[in-house]
C-alpha positions in Angstrom: -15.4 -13.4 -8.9 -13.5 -11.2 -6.7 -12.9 -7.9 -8.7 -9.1 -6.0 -7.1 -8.8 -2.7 -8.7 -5.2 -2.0 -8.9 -3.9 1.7 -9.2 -1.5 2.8 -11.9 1.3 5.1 -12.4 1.3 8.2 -15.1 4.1 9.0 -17.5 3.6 11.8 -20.5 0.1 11.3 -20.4 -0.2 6.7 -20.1 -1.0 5.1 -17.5 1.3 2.4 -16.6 1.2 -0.6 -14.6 4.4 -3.4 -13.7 2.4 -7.2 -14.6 3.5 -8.2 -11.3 0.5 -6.5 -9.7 -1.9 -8.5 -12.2 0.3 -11.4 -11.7 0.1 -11.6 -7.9 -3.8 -10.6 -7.7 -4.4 -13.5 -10.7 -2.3 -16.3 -8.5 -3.9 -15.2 -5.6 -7.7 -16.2 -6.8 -8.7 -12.9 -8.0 -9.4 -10.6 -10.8 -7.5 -7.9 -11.9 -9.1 -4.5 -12.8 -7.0 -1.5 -13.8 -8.1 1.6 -12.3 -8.6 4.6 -14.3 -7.7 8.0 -13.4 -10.4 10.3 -12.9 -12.5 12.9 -11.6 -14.7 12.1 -8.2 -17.7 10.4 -10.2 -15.5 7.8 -11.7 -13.3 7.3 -9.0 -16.5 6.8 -6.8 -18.3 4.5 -9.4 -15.0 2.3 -10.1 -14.8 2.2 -6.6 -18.6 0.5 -6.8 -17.4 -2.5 -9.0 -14.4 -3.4 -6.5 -14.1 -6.0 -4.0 -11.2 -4.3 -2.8 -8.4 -1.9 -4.0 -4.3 -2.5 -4.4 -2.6 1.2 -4.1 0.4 0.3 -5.9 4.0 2.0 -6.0 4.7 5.7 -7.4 5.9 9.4 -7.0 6.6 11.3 -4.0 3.5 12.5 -1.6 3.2 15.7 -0.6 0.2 15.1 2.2 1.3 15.4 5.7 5.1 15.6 4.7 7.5 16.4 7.4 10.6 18.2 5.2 11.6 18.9 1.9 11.5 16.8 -0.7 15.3 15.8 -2.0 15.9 16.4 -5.2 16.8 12.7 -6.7 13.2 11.7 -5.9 10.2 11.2 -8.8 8.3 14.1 -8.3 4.6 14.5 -7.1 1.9 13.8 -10.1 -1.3 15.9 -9.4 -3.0 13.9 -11.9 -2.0 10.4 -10.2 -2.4 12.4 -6.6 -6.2 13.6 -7.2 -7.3 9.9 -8.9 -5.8 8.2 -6.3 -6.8 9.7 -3.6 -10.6 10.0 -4.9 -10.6 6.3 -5.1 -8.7 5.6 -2.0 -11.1 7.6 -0.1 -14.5 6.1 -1.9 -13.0 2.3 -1.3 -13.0 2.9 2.8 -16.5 4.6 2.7 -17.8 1.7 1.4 -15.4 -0.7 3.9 -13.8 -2.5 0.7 -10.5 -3.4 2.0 -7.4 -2.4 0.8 -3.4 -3.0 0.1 -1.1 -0.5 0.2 2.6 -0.9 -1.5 5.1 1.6 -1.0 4.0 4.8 -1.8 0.5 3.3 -1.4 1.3 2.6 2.3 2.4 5.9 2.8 -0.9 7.1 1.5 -2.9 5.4 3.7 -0.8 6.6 6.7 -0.8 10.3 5.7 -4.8 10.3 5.0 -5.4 8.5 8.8 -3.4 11.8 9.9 -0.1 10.4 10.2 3.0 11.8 8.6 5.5 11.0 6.2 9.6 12.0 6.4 10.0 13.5 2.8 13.6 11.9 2.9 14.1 9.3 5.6 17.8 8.6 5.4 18.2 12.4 5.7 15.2 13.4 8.3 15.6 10.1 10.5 18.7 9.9 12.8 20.5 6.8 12.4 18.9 5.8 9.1 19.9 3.1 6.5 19.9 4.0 2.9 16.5 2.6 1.9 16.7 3.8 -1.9 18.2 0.9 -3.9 19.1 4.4 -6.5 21.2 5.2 -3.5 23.1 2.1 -3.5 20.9 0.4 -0.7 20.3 -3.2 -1.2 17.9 -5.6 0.6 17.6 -6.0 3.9 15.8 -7.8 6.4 12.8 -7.0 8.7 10.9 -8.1 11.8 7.6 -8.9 12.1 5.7 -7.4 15.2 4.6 -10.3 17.6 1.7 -10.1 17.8 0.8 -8.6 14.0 -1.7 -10.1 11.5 1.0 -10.3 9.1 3.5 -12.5 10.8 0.6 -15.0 11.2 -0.2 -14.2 7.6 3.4 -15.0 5.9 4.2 -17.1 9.1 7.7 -15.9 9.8 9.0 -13.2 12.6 12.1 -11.9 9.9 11.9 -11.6 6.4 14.0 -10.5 3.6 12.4 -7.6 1.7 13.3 -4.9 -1.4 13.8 -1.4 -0.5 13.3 1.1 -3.0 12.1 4.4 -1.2 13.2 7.5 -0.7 10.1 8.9 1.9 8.5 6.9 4.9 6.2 6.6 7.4 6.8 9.0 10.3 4.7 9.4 12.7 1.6 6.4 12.4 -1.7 7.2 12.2 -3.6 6.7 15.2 -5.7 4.1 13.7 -3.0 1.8 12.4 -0.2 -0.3 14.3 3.0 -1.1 13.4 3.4 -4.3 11.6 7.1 -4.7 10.9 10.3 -2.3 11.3 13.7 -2.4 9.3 17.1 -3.0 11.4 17.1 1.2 11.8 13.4 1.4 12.9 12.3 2.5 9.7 8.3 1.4 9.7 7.9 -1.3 7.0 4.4 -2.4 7.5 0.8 -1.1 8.8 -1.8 -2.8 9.8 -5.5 -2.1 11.1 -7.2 -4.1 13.6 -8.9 -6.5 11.8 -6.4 -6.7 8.9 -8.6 -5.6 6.0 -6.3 -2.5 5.6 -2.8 -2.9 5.4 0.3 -1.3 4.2 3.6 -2.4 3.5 6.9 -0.6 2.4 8.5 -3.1 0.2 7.6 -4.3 -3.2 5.5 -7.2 -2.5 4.6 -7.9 -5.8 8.1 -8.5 -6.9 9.0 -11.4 -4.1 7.5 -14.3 -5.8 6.0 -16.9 -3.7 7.0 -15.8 -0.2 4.4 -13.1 -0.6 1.5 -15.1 -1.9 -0.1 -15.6 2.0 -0.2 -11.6 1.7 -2.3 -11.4 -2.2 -3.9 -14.4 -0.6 -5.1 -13.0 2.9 -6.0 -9.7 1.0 -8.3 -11.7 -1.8 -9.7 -13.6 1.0 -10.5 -10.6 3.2 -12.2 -8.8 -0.2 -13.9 -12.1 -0.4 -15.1 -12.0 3.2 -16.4 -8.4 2.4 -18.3 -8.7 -0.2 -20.2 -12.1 1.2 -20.9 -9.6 4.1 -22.7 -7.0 1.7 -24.6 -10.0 0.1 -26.3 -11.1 3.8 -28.9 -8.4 4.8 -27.9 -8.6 8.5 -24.6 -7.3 7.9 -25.6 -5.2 5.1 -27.8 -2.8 7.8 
């Protein structure tokens, strides 16, 4: 059993989760478990049951911001912010790997010390509209050459959702880019090994063209937790 922990988002005190995240962990071999929100003892012993953690789509980020935030964007939740972050944090301590989606990419990035434009299209010469509340529709990326994930969905371009408003700026130093939108906009992070990785679009809402992705990230949990289990590795 390979336990995912999957982050939620917070509206007039619920939490609230899309089924596509349960959906895509569930197709992809492995076990859903919704995250609460807490303080650091529960985030730290939730983290302890995972195999590895989905940060899943949400407000606006405040951490390493470059700008002011516009005002047609959901606004920060401290509540969501704190939990988040307290998990996020305990899940790399104990190398549990993790998948970021949208605002959960651009978490990882701004706590690896890389920044975030609080508005692209308004911060970034040159940009798109990447809101689809903007009237932005989808568009395509490329895949870096030599990424994990163009060997993991085994295609160089790829049709994707946009529906942010903030971005990855500047990347931290220990991610690469793995995929850029027409404009340059960053659309996927990757670490070396590819047991942390980050992408812009709404991966859980693309059906079977993303299932090497919840498939690569199940496996790599997998992989993880096989390595705690042998006392060589465990050391």
């Amino acid at each position: 059993m390979i336990r995912i922990g999957i982050t939620t988002s917070f509206e007039h005190g619920e939490q609230q989760l899309r089924h596509d995240y349960v959906r895509a962990v569930e197709d992809a071999g492995g076990v859903p478990l919704i995250a609460p929100m807490g303080g650091k003892h529960t985030m730290h012993s939730f983290a302890n049951l995972l195999d590895g953690l989905i940060v899943t789509g949400g407000p606006a980020i405040t951490e390493e911001m470059i700008g002011e935030l516009p005002g047609d964007i959901e606004e920060p939740d401290p509540v969501r912010a704190s939990s988040d972050i307290l998990l996020l944090r305990a899940c790399l301590s104990m190398r549990r790997p993790v998948l970021g989606i949208c605002y959960g990419m651009q978490l990882l990035n701004a706590l690896y010390g890389g920044s975030i434009y609080a508005d692209v299209q308004r911060d970034m010469a040159d940009c798109l509209v990447h809101s689809d509340k903007r009237g932005a529709s989808d568009h395509t990326i490329e895949l870096g050459k030599d990424s994990h994930l163009r060997d993991i969905l085994g295609v160089r371009n790829l049709l994707v959702n946009t529906r942010h408003i903030q971005a990855v700026a500047r990347v931290a130093p220990f991610f690469r880019i793995a995929a850029r939108a027409p404009d340059g906009v960053v659309e996927a992070i990757e670490n070396e090994d590819a047991t942390i990785l980050g992408v812009q679009f709404h991966a859980e809402r693309m059906g079977e063209i993303m299932q090497p992705l919840f498939k690569h990230f199940v496996g790599q949990a997998d992989l993880a937790k096989q390595k705690r289990k042998d006392p060589i590795h465990a050391a």
